[in-house]
N, C-alpha and C positions, 0 to 999 in steps of 0.2 A: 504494500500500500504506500503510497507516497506519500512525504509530509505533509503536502499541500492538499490532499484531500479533505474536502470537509465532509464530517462524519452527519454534520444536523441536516445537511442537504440531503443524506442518501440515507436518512431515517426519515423524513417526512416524507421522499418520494413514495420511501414503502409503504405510507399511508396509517406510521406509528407513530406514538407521541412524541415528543422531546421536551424533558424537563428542564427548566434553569432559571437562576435567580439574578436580580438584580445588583449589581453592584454601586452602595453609593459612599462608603466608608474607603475615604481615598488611601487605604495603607496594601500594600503589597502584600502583607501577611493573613488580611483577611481573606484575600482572591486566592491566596497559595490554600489556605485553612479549607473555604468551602468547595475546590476544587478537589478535595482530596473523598467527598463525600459521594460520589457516585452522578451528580449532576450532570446532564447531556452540552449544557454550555452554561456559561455565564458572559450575562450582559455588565458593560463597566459604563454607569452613566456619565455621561458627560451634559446632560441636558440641565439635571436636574441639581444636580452633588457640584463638590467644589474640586475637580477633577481636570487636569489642565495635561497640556499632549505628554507633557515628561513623566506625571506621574501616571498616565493610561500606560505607558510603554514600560513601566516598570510593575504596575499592577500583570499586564498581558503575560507579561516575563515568566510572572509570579504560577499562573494557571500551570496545573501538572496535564497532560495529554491523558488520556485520552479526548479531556473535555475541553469545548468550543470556544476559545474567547473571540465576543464579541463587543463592540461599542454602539452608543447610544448617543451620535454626534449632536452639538447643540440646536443644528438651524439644516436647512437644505441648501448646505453652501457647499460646492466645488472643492474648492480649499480644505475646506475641514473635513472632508470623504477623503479626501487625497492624503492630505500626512495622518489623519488617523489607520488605514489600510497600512500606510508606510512603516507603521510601528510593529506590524503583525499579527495584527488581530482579522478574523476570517468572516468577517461583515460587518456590515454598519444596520444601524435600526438608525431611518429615519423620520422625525418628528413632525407632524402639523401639515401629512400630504392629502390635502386636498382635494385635488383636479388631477388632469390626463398632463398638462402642462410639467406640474412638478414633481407627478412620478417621471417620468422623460427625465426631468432634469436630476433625479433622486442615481437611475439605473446608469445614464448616461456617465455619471460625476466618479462610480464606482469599477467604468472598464476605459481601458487602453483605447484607441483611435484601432481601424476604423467603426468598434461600436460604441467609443464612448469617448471623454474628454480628460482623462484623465492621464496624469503629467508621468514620465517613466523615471523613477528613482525611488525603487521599493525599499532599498536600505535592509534593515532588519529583513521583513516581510521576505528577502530574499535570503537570509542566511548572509545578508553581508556581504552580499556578492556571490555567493560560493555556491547558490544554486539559484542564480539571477534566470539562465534560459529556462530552467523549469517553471520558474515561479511566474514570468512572463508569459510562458504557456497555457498554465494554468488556471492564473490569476481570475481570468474573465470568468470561467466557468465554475471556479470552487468555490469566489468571496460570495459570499451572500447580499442580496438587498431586502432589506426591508421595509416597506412602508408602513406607517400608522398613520392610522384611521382614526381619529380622535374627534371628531368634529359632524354636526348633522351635515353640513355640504359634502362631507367626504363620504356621508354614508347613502347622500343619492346620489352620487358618482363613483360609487364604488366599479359599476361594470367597465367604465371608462380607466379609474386607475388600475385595476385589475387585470388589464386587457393590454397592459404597456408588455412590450421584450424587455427581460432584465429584469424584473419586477418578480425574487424569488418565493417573498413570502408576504405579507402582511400582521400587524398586532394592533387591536381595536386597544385601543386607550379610555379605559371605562370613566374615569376621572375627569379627564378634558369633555368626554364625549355626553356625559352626565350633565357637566355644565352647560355647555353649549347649547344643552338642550332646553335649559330653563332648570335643572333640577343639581344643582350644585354638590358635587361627590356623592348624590344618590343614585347609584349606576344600580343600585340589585330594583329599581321600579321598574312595572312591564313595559312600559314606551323606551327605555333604554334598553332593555334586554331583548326586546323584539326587535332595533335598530341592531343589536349585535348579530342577530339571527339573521335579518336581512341580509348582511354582509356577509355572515359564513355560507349564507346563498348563495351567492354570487361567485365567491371563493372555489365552491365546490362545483359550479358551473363552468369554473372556467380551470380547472383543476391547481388552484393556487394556494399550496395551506395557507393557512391565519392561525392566529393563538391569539392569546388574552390575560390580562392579572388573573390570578386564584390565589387566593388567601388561605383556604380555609377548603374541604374536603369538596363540600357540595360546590361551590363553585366549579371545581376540577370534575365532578362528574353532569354538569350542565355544558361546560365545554366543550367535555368529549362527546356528549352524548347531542351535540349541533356539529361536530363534525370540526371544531379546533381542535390543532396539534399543540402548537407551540406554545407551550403552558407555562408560567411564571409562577412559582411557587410561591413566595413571598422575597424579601430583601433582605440583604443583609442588618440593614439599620433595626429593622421591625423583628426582624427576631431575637435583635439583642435586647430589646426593651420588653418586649411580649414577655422572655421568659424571666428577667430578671424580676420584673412586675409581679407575676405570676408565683416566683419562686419566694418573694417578700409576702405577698398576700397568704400563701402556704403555713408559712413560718406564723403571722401573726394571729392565724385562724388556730395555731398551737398553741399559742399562748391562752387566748380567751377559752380552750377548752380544757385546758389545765388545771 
């Protein structure tokens, strides 16, 4: 198998789930920590977290193989596809797509000339040179793209973004996509959850997986059970607080029965 295969492309072709968590605690030892747990990838947010190229490139470092490191660039900019990839991470999850326009510009940003625009100085991503012609080879068709879907315009234009070359995967953004809608981080309401559906419609029309947050078990079996793969377990941040919380609440519920 080659390095540069990515393994979360040719688990979702097969039509099976792929787990992974968000990364938003910028240390290289938590990306090394929860890689070691069996995860199918991990995403390294750059959207959202305080996460800037040098520490994504050292966080990516950090990921043990067999699992996916990918990023979560801030914006659908050229630029920032381009030296993110270049650090060695094997897709970008892009944020806030829209329309036909900016998936184009999301897929385009992510491959070499002639199917994209994207600038040639992989650096890392190449082994540092040392396996520059493979990685050149392959690049186009291993890195993954992603688009989300976060937005009610996005999700009546789903068939239009969905329908772009290049366009490997999609992730409905329940949070943004809640808002947007009038209902502010209430994504588990039926008008939000039926917009998610719509789109895994379209997804599965056009045989494009999609995923989505899952927090919590039901989530994951409402996802699977409309036909998303790409499942986000929860984040690193939220699980350090969940259980810490959790494990005080434990302790104090001891004390009062004491």
């Amino acid at each position: 198998m080659s390095v540069f295969e990515n393994r979360v492309k040719r688990i979702l072709r097969e039509g099976k789930p792929a787990f992974g968590l968000l990364l938003g605690i910028p240390h290289p030892e938590v990306a090394e920590m929860l890689s070691l747990l069996g995860y199918d990838w991990l995403i390294i947010d750059m959207e959202h977290a305080p996460i800037d190229l040098e520490r994504l490139e050292l966080m990516a470092m950090a990921i043990r193989s067999p699992v996916v490191p990918l990023a979560r660039v801030p914006s659908n900019d050229p630029i920032y596809v381009k030296r993110v990839l270049d650090t060695g991470v094997m897709g970008v999850m892009i944020p806030h797509v829209d329309d036909r326009e900016a998936a184009i510009l999301a897929a385009r940003s992510a491959r070499y000339p002639p199917r994209g625009i994207r600038g040639v100085g992989p650096r890392r991503a190449a082994r540092y040179g040392l396996a520059r012609r493979e990685y050149l080879e392959k690049a186009d068709y291993e890195v993954m793209v992603i688009v989300q879907i976060e937005s009610w315009e996005a999700v009546k234009n789903a068939d239009e973004i969905l329908t772009v070359d290049g366009v490997d995967a999609y992730f409905v953004g329940p949070a943004d996509l809640s808002t947007s809608m009038g209902f502010r981080g209430d994504w588990r309401r039926p008008e939000v959850l039926e917009a998610i559906e719509r789109v895994a419609e379209v997804g599965r029309a056009h045989g494009v997986p999609g995923g989505t947050y899952c927090p919590n078990p039901g989530d994951v079996r409402w996802a699977l059970g409309i036909g998303l793969r790409m499942l986000a377990l929860g984040s690193d941040y939220r699980f350090l607080v969940n259980c810490a919380k959790l494990r005080l609440e434990e302790a104090r519920r001891m004390i009062k029965c004491a």
